[in-house]
LOGU-290659 format. One line per field, with one value per residue: residue number from 1; x, y, z of N, C-alpha, C, O in turn. Coordinates in steps of 0.05 Angstrom, whole numbers, plus 5000, padded with zeros to 4 digits. Each point is the difference from the previous one (the first is absolute). Example, Ala and Ser with C-alpha at 12.3 -4.5 7.8 and 13.67 -1.06 7.14 Angstrom:
LOGU-290659
nr c(1/2)
n.u c(5264/4972)
n.v c(4886/5021)
n.w c(5156/4973)
ca.u c(4982/5016)
ca.v c(5024/5024)
ca.w c(5000/5001)
c.u c(5018/4985)
c.v c(5024/5022)
c.w c(5000/5014)
o.u c(5021/5010)
o.v c(5000/5022)
o.w c(5013/5004)
This chain:
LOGU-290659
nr c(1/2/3/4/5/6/7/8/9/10/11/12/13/14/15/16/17/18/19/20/21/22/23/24/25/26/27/28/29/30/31/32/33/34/35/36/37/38/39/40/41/42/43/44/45/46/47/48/49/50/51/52/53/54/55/56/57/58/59/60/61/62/63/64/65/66/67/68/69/70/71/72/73/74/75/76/77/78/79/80/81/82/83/84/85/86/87/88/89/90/91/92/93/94/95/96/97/98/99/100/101/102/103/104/105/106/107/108/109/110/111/112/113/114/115/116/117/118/119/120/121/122/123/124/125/126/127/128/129/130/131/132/133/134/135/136/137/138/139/140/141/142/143/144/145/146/147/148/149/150/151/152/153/154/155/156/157/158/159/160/161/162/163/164/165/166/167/168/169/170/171/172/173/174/175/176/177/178/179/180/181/182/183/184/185/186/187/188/189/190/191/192/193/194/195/196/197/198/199/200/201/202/203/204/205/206/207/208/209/210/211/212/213/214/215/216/217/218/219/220/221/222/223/224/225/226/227/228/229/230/231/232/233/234/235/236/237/238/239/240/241/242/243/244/245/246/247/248/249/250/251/252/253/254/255/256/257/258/259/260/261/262/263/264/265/266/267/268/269/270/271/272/273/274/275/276/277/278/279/280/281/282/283/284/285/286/287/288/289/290/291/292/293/294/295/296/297/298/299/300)
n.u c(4843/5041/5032/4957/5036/4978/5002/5008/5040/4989/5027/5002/5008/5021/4983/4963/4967/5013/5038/4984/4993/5019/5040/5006/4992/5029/5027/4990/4988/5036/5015/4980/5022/4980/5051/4987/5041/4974/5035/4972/5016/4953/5016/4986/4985/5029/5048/4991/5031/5022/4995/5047/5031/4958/4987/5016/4960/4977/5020/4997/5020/5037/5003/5001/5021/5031/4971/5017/5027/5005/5032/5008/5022/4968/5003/5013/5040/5023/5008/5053/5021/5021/5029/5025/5020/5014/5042/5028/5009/5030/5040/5044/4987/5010/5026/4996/5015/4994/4965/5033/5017/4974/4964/5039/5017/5014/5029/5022/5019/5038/5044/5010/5016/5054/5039/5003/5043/5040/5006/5004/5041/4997/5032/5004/5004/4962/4976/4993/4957/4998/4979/5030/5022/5011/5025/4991/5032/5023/5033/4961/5043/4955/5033/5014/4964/4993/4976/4978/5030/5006/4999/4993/5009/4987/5041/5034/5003/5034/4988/4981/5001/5011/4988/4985/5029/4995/4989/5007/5032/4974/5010/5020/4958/4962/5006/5032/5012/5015/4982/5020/5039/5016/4970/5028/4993/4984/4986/5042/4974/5033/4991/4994/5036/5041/4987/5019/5047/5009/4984/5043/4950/5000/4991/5035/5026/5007/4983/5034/4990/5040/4982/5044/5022/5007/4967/4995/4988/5024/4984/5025/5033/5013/4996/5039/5013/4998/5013/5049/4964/4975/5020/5025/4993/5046/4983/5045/4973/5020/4988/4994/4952/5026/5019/4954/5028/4988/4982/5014/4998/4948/4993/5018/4957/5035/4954/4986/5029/4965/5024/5025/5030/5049/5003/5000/5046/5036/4997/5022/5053/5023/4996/5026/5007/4972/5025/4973/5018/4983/5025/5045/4995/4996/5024/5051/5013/4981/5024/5049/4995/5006/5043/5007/4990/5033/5044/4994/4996/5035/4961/5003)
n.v c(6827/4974/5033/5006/4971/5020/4958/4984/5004/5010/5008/5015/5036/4985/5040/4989/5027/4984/5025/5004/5031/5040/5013/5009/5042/5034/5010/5022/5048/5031/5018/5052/5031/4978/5008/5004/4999/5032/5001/5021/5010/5017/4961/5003/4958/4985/5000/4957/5028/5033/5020/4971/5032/4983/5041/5001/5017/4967/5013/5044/5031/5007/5011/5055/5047/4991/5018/5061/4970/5029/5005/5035/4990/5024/4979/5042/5003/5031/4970/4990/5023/5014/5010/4999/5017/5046/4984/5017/5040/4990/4987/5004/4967/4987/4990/4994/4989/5038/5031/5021/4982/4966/5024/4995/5049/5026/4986/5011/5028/5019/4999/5036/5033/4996/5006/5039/5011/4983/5054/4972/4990/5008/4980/5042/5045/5000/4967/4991/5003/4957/5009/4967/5035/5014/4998/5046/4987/5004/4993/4976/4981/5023/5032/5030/5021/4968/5023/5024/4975/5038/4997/5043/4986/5042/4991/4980/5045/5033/4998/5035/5041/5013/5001/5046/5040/5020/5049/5041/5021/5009/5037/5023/4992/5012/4986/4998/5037/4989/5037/4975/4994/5050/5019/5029/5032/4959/5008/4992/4957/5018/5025/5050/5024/5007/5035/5039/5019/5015/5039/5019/4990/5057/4983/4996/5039/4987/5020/4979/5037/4990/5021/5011/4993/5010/5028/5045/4982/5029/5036/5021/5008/5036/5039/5001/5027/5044/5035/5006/4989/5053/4997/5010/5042/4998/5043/4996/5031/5003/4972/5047/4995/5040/4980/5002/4962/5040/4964/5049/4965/5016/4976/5013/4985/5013/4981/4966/4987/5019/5039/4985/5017/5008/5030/5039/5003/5006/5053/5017/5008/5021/5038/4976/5056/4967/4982/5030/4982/4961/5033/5008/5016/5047/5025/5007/5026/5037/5020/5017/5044/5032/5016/5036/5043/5014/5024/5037/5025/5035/4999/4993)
n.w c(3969/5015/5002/5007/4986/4959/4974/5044/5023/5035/4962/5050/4968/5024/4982/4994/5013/5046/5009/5043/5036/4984/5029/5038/4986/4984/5032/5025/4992/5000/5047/5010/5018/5032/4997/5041/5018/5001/5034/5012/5034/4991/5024/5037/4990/5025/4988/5022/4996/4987/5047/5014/5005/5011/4991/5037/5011/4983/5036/5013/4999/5021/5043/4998/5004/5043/5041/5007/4996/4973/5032/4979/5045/4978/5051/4977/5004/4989/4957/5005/5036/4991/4976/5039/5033/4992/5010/5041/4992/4979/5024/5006/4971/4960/5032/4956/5040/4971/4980/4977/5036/4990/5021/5028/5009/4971/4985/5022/4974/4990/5014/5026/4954/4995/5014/4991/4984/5009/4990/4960/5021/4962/5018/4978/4974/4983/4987/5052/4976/5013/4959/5018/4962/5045/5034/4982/5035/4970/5036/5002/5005/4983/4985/5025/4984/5034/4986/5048/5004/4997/5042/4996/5036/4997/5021/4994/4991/5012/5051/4987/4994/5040/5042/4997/5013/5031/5004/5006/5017/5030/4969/5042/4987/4994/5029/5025/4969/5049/4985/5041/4976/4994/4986/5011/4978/5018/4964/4982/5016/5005/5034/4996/4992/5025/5035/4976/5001/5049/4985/4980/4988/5005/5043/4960/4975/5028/4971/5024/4983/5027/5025/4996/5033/5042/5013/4992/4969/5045/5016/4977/5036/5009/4981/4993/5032/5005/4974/4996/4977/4998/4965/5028/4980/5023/4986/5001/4980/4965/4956/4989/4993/4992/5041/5006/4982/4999/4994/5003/5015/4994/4974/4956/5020/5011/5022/4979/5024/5023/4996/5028/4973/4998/5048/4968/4998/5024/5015/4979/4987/5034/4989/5000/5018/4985/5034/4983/4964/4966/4976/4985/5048/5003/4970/5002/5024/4981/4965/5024/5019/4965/5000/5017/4988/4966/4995/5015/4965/5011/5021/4954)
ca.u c(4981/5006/4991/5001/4986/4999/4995/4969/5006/4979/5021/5002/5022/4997/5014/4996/5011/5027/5013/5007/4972/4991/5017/4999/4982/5000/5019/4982/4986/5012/5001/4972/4985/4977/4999/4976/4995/5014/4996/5001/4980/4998/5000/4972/4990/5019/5002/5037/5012/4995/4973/4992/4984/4989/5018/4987/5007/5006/4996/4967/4980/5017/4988/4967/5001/5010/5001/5021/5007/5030/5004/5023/5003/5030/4993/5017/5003/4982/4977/4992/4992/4968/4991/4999/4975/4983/4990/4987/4983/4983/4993/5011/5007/5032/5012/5022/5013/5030/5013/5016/5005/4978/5011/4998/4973/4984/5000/4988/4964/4985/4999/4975/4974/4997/4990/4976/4977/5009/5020/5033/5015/5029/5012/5007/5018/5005/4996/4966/4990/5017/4983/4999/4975/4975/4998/5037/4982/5023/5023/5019/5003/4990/5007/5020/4984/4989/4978/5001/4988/5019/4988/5013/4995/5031/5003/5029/4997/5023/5013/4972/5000/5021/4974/4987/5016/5016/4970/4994/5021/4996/4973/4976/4985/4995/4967/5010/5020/4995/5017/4992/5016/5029/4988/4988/4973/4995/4975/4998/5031/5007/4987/4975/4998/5004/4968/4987/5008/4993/4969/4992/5015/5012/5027/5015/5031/4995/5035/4989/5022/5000/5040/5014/4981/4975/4992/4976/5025/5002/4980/4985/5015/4977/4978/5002/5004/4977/4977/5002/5006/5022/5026/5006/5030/4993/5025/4993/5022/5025/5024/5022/5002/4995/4982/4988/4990/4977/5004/4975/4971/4996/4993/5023/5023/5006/5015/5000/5008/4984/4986/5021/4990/5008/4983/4978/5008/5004/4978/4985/5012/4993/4967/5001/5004/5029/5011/5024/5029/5006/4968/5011/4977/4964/4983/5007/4992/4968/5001/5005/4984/4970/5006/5009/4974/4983/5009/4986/4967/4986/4986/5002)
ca.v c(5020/5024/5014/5035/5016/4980/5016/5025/5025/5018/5020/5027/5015/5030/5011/4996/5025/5002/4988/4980/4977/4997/4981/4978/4991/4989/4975/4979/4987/4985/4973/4974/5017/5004/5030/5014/5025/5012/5016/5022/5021/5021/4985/4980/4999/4996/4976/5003/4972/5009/4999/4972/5002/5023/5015/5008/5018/4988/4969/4987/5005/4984/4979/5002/4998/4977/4972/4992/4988/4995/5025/5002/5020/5017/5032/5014/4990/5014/4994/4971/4978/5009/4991/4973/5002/4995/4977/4984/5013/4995/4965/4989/4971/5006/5024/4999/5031/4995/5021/4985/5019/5000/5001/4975/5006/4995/4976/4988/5016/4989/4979/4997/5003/4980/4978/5007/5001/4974/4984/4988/5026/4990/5023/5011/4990/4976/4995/4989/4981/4993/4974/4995/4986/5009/5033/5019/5023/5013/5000/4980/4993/4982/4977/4975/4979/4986/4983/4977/4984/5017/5025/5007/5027/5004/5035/5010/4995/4994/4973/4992/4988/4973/4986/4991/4990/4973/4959/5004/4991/4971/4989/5004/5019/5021/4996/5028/5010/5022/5009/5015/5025/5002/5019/4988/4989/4995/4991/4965/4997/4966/4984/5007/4977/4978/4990/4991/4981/4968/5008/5003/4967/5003/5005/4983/5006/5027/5015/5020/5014/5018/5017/4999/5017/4994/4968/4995/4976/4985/4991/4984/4975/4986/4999/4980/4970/4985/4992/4993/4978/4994/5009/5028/5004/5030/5014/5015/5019/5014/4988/5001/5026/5000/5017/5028/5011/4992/4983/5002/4994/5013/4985/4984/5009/4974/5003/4972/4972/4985/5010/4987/4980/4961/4988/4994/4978/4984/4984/4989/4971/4987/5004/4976/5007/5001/5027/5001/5008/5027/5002/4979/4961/4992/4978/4966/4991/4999/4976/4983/5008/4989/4971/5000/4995/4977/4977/5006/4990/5017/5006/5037)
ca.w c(5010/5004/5022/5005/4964/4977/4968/5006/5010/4981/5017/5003/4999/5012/4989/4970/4982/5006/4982/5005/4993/4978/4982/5005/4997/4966/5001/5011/4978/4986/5010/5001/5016/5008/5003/4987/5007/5017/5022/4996/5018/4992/4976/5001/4968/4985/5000/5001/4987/4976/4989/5013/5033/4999/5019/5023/5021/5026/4988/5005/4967/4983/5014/4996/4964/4973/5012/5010/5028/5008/5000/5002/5006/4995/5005/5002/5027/5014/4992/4996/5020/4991/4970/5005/5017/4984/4974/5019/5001/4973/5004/4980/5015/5002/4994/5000/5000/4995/5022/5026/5019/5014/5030/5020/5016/4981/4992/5024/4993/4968/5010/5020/4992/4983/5015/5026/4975/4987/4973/5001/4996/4993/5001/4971/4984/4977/4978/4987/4991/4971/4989/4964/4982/5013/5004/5008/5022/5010/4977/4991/4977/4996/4982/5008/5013/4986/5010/5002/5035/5020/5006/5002/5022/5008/5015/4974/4978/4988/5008/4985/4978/5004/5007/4975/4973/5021/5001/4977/4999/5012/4995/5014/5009/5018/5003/5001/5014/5007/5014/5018/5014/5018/5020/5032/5004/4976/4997/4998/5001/4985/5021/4989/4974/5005/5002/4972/4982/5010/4989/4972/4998/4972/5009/5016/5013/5013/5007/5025/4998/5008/5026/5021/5001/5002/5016/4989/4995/5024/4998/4971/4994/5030/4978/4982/5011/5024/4987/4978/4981/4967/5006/5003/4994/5013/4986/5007/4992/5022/5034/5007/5022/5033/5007/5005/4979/4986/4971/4974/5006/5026/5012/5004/5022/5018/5026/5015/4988/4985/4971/4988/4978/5021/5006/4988/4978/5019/5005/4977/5002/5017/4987/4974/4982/4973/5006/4977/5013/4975/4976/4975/5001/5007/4978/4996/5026/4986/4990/5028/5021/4990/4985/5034/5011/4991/5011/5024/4999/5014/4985/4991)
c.u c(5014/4993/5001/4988/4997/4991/4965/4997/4992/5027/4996/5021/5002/5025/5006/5011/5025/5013/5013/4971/4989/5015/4988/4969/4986/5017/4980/4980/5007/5007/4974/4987/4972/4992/4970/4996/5028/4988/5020/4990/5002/4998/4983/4987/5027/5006/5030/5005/4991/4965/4983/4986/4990/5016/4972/5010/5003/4994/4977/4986/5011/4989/4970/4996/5008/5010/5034/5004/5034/5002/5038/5015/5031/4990/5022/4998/4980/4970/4979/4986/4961/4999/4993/4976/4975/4992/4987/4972/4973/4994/5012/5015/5024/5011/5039/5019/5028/5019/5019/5002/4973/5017/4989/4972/4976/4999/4989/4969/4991/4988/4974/4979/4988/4979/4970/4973/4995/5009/5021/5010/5027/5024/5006/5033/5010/5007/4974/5006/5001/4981/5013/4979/4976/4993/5029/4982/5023/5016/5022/5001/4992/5005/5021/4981/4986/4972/5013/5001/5017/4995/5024/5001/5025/4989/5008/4982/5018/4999/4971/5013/5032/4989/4990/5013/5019/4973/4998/5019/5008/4961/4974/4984/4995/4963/4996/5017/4991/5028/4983/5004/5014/4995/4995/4970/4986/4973/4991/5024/5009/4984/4972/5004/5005/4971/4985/5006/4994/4978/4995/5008/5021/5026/5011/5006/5005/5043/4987/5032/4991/5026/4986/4971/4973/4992/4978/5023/4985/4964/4992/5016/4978/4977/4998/5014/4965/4975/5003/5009/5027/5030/5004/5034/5001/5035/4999/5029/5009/5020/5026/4998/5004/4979/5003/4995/4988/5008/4978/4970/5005/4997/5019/5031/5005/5009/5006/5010/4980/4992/5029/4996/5006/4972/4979/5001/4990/4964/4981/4998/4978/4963/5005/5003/5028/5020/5029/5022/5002/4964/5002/4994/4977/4995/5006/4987/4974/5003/5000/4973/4974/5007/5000/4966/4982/5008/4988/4975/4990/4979/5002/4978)
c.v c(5026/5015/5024/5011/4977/5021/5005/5021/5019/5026/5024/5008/5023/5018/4987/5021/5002/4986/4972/4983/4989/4985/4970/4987/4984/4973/4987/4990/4983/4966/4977/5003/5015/5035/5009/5032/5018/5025/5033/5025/5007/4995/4987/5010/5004/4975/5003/4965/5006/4992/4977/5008/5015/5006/5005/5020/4982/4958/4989/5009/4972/4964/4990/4979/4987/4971/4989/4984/4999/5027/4999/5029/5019/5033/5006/4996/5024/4998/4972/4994/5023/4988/4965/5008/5003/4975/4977/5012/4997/4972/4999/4979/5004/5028/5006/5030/4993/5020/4996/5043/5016/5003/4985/5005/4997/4969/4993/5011/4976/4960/4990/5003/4984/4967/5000/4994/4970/4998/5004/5016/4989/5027/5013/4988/4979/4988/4992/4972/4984/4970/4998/4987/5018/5025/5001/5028/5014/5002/4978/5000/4972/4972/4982/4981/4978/4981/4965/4998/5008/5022/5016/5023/5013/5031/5012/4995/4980/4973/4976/4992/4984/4984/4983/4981/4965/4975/4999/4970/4970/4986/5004/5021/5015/4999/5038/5008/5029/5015/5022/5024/4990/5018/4994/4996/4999/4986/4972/4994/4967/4977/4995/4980/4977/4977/5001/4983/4971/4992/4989/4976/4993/5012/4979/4999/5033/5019/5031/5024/5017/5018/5009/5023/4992/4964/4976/4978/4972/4996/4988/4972/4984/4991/4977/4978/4990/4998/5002/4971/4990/5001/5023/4992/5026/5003/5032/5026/5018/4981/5011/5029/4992/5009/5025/5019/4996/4996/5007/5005/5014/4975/4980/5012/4980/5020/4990/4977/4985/5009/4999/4984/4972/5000/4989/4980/4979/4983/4998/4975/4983/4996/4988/5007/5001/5030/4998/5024/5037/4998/4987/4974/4996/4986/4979/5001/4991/4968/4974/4984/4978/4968/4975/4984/4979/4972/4982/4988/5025/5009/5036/5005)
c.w c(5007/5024/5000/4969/4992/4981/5007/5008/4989/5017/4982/5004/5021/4995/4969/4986/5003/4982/5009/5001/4967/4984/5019/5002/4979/4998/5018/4983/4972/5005/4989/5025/4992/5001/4994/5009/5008/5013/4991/5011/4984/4957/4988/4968/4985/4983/4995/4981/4973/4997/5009/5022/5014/5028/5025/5016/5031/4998/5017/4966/4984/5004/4991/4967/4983/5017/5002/5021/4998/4992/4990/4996/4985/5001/5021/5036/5014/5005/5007/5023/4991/4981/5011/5012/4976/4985/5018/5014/4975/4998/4981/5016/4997/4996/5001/4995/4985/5016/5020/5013/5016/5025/5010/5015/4979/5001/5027/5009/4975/5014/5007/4994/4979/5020/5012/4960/4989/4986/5009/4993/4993/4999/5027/4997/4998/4980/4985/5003/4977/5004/4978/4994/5001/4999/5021/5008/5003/4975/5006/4970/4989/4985/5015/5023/4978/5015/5013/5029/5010/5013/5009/5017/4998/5008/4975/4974/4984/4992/4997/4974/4990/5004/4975/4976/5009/4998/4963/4977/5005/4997/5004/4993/5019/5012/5010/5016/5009/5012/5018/5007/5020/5025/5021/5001/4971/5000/5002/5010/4998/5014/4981/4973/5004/5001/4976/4993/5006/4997/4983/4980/4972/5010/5018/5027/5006/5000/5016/4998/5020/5012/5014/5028/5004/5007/4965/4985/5015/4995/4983/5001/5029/4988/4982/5018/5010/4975/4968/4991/4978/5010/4994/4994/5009/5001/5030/4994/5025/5021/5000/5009/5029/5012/5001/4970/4974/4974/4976/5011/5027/5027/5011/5029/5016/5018/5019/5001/4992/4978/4985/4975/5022/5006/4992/4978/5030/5005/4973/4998/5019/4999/4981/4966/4978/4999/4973/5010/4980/4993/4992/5011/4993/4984/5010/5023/5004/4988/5010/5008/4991/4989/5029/5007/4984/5002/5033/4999/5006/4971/5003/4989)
o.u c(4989/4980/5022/4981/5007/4995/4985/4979/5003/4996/4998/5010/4987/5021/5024/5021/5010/4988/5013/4993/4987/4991/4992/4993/4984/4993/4998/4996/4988/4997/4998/4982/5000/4977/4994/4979/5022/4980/5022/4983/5023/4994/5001/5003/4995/4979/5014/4987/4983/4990/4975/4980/5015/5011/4979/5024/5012/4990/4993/4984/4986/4995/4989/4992/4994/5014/5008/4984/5009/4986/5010/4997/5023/4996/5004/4978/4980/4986/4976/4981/4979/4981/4985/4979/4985/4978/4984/4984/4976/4980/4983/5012/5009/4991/5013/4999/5014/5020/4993/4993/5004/5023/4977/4982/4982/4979/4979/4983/4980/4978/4987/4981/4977/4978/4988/4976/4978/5005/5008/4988/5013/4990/5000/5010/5021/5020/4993/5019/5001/5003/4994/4984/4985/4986/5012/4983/4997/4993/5025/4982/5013/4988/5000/5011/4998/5007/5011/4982/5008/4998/5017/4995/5019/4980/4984/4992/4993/5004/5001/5004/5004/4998/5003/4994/5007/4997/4996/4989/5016/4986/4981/5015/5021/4986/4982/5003/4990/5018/4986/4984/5000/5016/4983/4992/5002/4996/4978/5020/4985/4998/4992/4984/4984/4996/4983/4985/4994/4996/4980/5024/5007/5015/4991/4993/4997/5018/4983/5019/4979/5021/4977/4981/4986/5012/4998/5020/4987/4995/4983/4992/4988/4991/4978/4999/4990/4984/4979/5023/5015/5001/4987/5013/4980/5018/4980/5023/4993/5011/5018/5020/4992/4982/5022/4988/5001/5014/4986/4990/5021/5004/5000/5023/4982/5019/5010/4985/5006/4983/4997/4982/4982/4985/4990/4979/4977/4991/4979/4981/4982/4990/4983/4999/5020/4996/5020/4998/5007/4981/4981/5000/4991/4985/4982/4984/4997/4990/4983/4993/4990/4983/4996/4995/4981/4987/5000/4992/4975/5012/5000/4995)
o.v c(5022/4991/5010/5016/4980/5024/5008/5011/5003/5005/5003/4988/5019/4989/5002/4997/5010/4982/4987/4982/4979/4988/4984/4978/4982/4984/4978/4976/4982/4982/4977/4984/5017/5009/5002/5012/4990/5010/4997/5007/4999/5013/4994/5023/5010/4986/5018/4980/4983/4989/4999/4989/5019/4983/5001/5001/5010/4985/4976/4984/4987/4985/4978/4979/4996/4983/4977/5011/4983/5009/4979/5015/4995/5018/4984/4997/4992/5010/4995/4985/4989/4985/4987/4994/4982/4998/4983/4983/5005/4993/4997/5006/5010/5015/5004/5014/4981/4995/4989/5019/5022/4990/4993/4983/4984/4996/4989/4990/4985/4990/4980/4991/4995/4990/4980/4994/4996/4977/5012/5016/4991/5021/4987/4979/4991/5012/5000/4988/5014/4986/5014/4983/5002/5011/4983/5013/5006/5004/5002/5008/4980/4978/4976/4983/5007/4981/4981/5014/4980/5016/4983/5019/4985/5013/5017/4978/4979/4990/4976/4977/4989/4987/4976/4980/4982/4976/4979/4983/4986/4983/4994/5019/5001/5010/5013/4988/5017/4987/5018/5014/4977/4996/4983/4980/5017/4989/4993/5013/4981/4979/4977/4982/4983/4980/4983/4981/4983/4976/4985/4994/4979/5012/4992/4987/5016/4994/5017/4987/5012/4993/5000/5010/4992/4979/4976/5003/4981/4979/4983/4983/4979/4978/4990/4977/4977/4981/4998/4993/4982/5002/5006/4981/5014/4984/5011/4994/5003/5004/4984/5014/4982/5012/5011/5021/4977/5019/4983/5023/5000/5008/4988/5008/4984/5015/5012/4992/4982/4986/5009/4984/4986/4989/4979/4990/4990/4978/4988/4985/4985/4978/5011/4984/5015/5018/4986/5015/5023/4986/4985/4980/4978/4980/4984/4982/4979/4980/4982/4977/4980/4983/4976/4977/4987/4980/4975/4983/4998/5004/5014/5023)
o.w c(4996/5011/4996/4996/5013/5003/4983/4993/4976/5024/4976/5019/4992/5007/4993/4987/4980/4987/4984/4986/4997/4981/4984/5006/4999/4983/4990/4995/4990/4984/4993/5002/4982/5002/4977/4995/5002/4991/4990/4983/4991/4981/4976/4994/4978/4997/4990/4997/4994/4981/4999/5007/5003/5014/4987/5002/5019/4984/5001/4991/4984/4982/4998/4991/4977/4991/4999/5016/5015/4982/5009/4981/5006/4983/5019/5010/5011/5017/5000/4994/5007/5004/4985/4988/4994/4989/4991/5009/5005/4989/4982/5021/5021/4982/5020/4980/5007/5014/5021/4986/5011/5001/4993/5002/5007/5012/4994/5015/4997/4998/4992/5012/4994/4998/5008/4998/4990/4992/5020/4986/5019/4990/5021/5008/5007/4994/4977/5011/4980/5020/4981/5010/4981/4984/5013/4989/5024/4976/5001/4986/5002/5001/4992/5015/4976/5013/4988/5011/5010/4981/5007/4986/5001/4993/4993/4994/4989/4978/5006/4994/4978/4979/4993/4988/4985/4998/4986/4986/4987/5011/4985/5004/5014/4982/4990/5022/4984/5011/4991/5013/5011/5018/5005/5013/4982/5022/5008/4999/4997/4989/4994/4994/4990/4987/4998/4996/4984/5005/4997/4996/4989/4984/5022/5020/4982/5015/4995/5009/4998/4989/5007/4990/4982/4997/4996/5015/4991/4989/5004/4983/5002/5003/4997/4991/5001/5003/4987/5008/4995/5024/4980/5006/4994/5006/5008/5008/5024/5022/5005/5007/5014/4989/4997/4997/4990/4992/4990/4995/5013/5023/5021/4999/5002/5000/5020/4982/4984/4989/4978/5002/5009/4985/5009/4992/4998/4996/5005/5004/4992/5005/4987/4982/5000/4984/5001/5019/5006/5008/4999/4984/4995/5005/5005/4997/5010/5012/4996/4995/5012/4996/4999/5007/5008/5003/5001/5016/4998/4979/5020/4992)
């Protein structure tokens, strides 16, 4: 079944005419994505994608006209925390931002308006969203995935698609992989999927990536001791920053001994989550894990 997209998604592009929305927009459709529109001020009766897609002045016309509900975002940072609002404003159900350098104050406006409407907000800077087989909402690279019962959450693009290629490798599919973003404030967060995925009866096994920085790790391991089923395998980057400094991602700061990768490896552990050492376990570990549970009798 999958969570967030499938090959029904009816997705909307915003900044289409850009040379980045338009290259990845066309790679989503190529994937086999649902692409039925894009967003443009001022653009509106155009078509982008050599002529595939009609172009909109706003994604309430877009919503009207061609029954978008996933919105995906490559509008220039000055632009973006409106370009979200607008697509949550119009009732577009998912909304995934790639945009990374949005301001923290913006984002905490965007947060709140997002929330107060009901759609889902993935991002920003991200990678998106990834159904093999299905529909590709971002820019993962679609081909090193393969359809199948693994869900995959990570902060790190990067380290998504290590993720990927490690289950890949040892066998496993993907039911989907999201990448959240790295930003101190962000729209979804591993707690929020963790609960799809435990949802969803086309997902095993759950790989949870997250560092250093931040509590949201620690909640999502409390999260899955008190009301997730599946096994969770959970990876966490930066264990060799020190404190006080930041490792790549805005978000990634340790100012504390509890947002420490130890601590947070520590209490994961202890919440009952499969804590791997490299990227290079997840697959064999996944594997372990599930060979583990059937041996068990635990029904997946």
């Amino acid at each position: 079944m999958a969570i967030l997209v499938n090959r029904n998604s009816r997705i909307i592009v915003q900044g289409i005419t850009g040379s980045e929305g338009g290259f990845h927009a066309g790679q989503c459709l190529e994937y086999g994505g649902n692409v039925v529109g894009g967003v443009t001020p001022g653009k509106g009766g155009q078509t982008a994608l050599d002529g595939q897609v009609p172009v909109f002045d706003s994604c309430a016309e877009a919503r009207r006209e061609v029954g978008a509900n996933v919105s995906l975002i490559f509008v220039p940072p000055p632009f973006a925390a409106d370009a979200i609002m607008e697509a949550a404003a119009a009732g577009i159900e998912l909304i995934v931002c790639i945009t990374e350098g949005i301001p923290v104050a913006q984002m905490v406006e965007v947060k709140a308006f997002v929330e107060q409407t009901g759609s889902r907000f993935i991002g920003p800077n991200c990678p998106g969203v990834l159904t093999p087989g299905q529909a590709k909402v971002g820019i993962m690279p679609g081909f090193i995935a393969k359809e199948g019962r693994i869900g995959v959450i990570s902060k790190s693009g990067t380290l998504t698609y290590e993720a990927v290629d490690q289950l890949v490798k040892e066998g496993f599919g993907q039911s989907t992989c999201i990448g959240i973003g790295g930003d101190p404030i962000i729209g979804t967060t591993m707690t929020d999927l963790l609960e799809m995925f435990e949802n969803d009866p086309d997902t095993d096994a759950i790989v949870m990536i997250g560092e250093i920085g931040g509590s949201m790790e620690i909640d999502a391991a409390k999260f899955a001791k008190s009301t997730v089923s599946k096994p969770v395998v959970g990876y966490i980057a930066g264990q060799t920053a020190p404190p006080g400094r930041r490792m790549g991602h805005a978000g990634a700061i340790v100012s504390g001994a509890d947002e420490s990768a130890a601590a947070k490896k520590k209490l994961m552990a202890e919440c009952g989550v499969n804590v791997v050492e490299s990227p290079a376990d997840i697959g064999r570990t996944v594997k372990a894990v599930l060979k583990h549970h059937i041996e068990i009798g635990v029904e997946l």
